[in-house]
C-alpha positions as CSV (number, residue, x, y, z in Angstrom):
1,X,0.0,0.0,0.0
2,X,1.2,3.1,-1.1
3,X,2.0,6.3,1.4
4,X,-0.9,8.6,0.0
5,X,-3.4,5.8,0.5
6,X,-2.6,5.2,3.8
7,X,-2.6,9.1,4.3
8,X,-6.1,9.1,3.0
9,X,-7.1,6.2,5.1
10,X,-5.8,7.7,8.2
11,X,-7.2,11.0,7.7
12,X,-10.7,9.3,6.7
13,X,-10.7,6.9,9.8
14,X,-10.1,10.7,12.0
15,X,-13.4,11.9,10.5
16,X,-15.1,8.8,11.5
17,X,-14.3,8.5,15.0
18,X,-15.9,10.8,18.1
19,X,-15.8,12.9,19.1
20,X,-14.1,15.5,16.9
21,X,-14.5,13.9,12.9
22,X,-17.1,15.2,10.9
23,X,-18.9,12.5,10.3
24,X,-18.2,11.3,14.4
25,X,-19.9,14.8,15.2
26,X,-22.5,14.1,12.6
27,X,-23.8,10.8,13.7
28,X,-24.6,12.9,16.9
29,X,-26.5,15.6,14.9
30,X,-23.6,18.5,15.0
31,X,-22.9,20.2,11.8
32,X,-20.4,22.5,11.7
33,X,-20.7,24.1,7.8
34,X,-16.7,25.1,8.2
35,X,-15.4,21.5,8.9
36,X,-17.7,20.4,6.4
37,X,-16.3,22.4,3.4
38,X,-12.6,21.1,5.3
39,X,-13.9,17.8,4.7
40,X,-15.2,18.1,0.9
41,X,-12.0,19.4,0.4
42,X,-10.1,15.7,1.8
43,X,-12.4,14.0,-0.4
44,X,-11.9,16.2,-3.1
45,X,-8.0,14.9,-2.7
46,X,-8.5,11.5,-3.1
47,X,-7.9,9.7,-6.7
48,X,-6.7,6.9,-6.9
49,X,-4.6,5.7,-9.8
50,X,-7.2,4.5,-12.7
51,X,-5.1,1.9,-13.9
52,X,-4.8,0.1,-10.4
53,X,-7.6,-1.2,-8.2
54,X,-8.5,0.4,-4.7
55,X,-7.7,-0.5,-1.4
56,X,-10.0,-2.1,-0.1
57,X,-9.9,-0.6,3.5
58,X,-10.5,3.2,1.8
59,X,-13.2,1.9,-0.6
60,X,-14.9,0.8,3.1
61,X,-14.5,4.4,4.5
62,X,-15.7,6.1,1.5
63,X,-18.7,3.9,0.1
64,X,-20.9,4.5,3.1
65,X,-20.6,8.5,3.6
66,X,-23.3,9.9,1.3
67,X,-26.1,6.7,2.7
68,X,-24.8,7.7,6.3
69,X,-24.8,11.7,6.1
70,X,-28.6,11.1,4.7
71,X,-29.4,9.2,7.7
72,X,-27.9,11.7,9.8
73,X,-30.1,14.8,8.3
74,X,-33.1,14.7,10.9
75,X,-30.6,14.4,13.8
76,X,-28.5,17.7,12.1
77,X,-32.3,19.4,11.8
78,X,-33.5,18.2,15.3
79,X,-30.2,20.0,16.9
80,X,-30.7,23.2,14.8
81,X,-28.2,22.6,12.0
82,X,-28.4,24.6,8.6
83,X,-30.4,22.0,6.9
84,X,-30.0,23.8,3.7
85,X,-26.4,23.7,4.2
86,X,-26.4,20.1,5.1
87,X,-28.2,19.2,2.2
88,X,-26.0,20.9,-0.2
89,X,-22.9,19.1,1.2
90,X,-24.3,15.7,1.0
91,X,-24.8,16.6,-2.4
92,X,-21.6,17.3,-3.4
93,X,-20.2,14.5,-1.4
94,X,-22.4,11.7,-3.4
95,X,-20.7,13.5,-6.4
96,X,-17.5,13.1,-5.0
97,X,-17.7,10.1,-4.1
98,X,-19.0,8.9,-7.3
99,X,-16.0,10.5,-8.9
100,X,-13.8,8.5,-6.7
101,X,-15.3,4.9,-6.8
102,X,-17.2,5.3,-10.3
103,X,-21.0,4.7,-11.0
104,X,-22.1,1.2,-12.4
C-alpha cells in the first residue's frame, strides 16, 4: 500500500471517530458548515490511480458517507443545523464520491 493511501485512510478513519471527525460529530446531529467544506475538500483529494484497483480498506471508508450523512439529516435538523447547508454538502459529497469509486 502506497504512502498517500494510507494518508487518506488515516485522515478518513479521524473523520469517522468521536468525538471531533465530521462524520463522528455528525452521527450525533452537529454540523459545523466550516469542517464540512474542510472535509469536501479531503475528499476532493483523493484519486486513486485509474489503472490500479483500490484499497479495499478506503473503498470501506468512502462507500458509506453519502447513505450515512442522509441518515444523519433529521438528527442535524433536530439539533438546529443549517439543513440547507447540510443538504448541499451531502450533495456534493455523493458526487464526490462517485468520482472517486465510479457509478455502475
Amino acid at each position: 500500500m502506497s504512502e498517500q493511501i494510507q494518508n487518506w485512510i488515516q485522515s478518513l478513519e479521524a473523520e469517522w471517530a468521536k468525538p471531533d471527525g465530521f462524520l463522528g460529530k455528525a452521527r450525533e446531529g452537529v454540523f459545523d458548515p466550516r469542517q464540512g467544506a474542510s472535509f469536501v475538500s479531503q475528499l476532493e483529494n483523493i484519486q486513486p490511480s485509474q489503472n490500479a484497483p483500490i484499497d479495499r480498506r478506503l473503498v470501506s471508508l468512502i462507500w458509506y458517507i453519502p447513505m450515512f450523512l442522509d441518515w444523519q439529516k433529521r438528527r442535524v435538523i433536530d439539533k438546529g443545523g443549517d439543513a440547507l447547508a447540510f443538504e448541499q454538502l451531502v450533495n456534493r459529497v455523493r458526487a464526490i464520491v462517485e468520482e472517486i469509486l465510479g457509478v455502475p
